[in-house]
N, C-alpha and C positions, 0 to 999 in steps of 0.2 A: 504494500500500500504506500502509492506517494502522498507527499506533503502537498495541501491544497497548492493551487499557485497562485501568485502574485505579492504583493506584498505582506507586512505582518498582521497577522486575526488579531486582534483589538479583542474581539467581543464574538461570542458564540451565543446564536438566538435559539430555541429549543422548541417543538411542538411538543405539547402536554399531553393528550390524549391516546396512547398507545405509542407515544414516545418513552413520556417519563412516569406513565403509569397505565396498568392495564385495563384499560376500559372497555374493553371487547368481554372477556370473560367476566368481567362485573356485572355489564347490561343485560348478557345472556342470560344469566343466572337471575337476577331480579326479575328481570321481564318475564322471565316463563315461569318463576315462582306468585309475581301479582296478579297475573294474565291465571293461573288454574286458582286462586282463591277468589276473585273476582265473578270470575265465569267458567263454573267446576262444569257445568253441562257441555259447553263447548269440546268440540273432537278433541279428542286426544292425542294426537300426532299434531294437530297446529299450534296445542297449548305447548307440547313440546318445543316446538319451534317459536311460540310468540315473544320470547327476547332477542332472538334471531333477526324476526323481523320488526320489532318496536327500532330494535340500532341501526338496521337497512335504511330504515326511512323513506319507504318507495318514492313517496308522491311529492318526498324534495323541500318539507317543512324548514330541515336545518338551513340548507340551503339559501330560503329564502330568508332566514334570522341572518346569516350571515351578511346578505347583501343589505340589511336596514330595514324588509318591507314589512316584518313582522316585532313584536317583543318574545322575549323567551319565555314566557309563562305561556303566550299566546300561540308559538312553536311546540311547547311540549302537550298542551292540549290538545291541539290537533294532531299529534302524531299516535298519541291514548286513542283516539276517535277513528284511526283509522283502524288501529289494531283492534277495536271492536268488530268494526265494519267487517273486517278480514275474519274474526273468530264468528261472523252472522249473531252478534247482539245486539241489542237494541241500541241506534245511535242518536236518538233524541234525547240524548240527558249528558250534562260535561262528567264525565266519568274521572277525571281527573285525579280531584283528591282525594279518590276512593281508591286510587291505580297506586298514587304518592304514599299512602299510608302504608302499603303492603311491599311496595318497590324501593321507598329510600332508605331506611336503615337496613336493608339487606343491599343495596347497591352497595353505598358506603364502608359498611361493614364487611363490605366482598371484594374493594377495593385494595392492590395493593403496587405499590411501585415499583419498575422495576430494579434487579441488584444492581446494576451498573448506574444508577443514578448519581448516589450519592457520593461515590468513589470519582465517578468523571469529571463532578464540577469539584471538586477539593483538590483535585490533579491540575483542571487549568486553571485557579484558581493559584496555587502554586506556580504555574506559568504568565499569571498577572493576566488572566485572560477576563474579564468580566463575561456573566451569565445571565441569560435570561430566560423566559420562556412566553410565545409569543401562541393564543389559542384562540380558535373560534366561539370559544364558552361564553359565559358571562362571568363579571368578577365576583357576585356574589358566590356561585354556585362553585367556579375555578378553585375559592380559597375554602371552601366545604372541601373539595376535594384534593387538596395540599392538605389540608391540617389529618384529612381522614388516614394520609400515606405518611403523614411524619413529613412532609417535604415544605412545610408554612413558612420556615427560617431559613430557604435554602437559596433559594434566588435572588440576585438585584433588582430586577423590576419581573413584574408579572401582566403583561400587555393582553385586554383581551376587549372583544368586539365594540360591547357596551362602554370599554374605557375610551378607545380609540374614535367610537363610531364609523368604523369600518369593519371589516373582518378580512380575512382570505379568499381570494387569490388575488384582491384589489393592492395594486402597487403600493400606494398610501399607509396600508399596514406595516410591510414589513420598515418600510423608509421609517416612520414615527416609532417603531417600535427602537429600531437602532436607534433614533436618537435620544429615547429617554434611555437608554442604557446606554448614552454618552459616547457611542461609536460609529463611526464612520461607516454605511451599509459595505460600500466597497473592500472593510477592512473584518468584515462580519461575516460570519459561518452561521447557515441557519442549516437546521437538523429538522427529518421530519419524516413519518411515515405515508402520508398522502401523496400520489405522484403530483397530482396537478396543484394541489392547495401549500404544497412542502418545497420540494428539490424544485421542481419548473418554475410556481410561484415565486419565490425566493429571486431566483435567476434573472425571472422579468424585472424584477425589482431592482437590480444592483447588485442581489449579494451574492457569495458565494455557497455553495449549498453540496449537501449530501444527503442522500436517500437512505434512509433506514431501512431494513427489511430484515425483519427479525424471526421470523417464520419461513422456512420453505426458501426456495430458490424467489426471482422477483419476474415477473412476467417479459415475456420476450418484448413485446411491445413500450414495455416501460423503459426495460434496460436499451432499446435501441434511443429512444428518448434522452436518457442523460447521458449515455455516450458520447451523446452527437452534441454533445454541449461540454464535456468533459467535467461530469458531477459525476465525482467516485458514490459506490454504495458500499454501505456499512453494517455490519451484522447486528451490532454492539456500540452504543457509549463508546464503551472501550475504543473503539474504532476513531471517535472524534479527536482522541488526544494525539492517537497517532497521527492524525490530519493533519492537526494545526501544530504541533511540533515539527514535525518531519525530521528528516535526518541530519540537517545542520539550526534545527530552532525557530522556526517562526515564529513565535508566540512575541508579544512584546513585553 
């Protein structure tokens, strides 16, 4: 693995959500545990599946929170409504806080970060490298989910939709986010698991970027993707120090 190129990483910017903590297998498990206490009658192979697809988000709810056109109470509502719709119950009533009671403390509680977090940023941290973490969440909910992983004291800034009023893949995010973490985009590594909202986004933006892919090999079409732009992929955390070190030192 080489050293990013160009000149020295200042600042490494971080996706949150199945970057620095696992939010796939939390949602899973919540959702398909709210989804059969909710509505025990509903099949039993889609109750199975319904955190599967509450996290899918078919019909592009997140989506539209990220671009502004929604608030995130009024996102997560409707994403409850469709997973009704999908298990055939009734969708004339906001199911919501009936969904919330039975899915967030077992979310939260199911959450957990990954090992390589903590160890990464205390390593470039060491390399005088400032940290951030840049997410499509909201900040209420983002610092619910840092304090839930032990990670609430661990970053410099924590940049998210509702603070910025923007989200991802809009240029403007990652730019503002570098600057409240005092860095230079151009001089900034942002890390992320989403192809298009992480490594590419990132890229349109100025900064420099690398593709997580922590699961599985990373799909053809992706890895032709950052190739052709020269964004290394990264298994691991661990992988980001070897980035912005490299073999004579980047870091500043």
């Amino acid at each position: 693995m080489s050293a990013v190129p160009g000149p020295e990483v200042q600042a490494v910017l971080l996706d949150a959500d199945d970057t620095v903590y696992d939010t796939r297998s939390a949602m899973h498990a919540a959702g398909a545990a709210a989804a059969a206490a909710l509505w025990p009658d509903a099949d039993p192979d889609r109750l199975a599946d319904a955190g599967v697809r509450f996290r899918s988000d078919p019909e592009g709810h997140f989506t539209a929170y990220t671009r502004g056109e929604i608030e995130f109470d009024e996102m997560r509502r409707a994403r409850v409504t469709e997973l009704a719709h999908w298990l055939d119950q009734p969708v004339d009533r906001d199911w919501w806080d009936a969904f919330e009671e039975h899915y967030e403390h077992r979310f939260l509680g199911g959450l957990r970060a990954f090992d390589d977090v903590r160890p990464t940023v205390t390593a470039l941290r060491g390399q005088g490298v400032a940290v951030g973490v840049l997410t499509n969440s909201s900040a209420e909910y983002t610092g619910r989910k840092m304090r839930a992983c032990g990670l609430g004291d661990l970053f410099d800034v924590v940049c998210t939709r509702d603070t910025l009023g923007y989200g991802k893949p809009d240029e403007r995010a990652y730019v503002e986010a570098c600057h409240r973490l005092g860095a230079d985009p151009a001089r900034t590594l942002y890390v992320g698991d989403e192809l298009s909202n992480d490594p590419l986004g990132a890229s349109d933006a100025g900064l420099r970027a690398a593709w997580l892919v922590r699961d599985g090999a990373p799909d053809e079409r992706g890895l032709r993707l950052v190739r052709a732009r020269g964004i290394p992929v990264v298994t691991g955390l661990e992988g980001v120090v070897d980035l912005v070190a490299g073999p004579s030192g980047l870091a500043s």
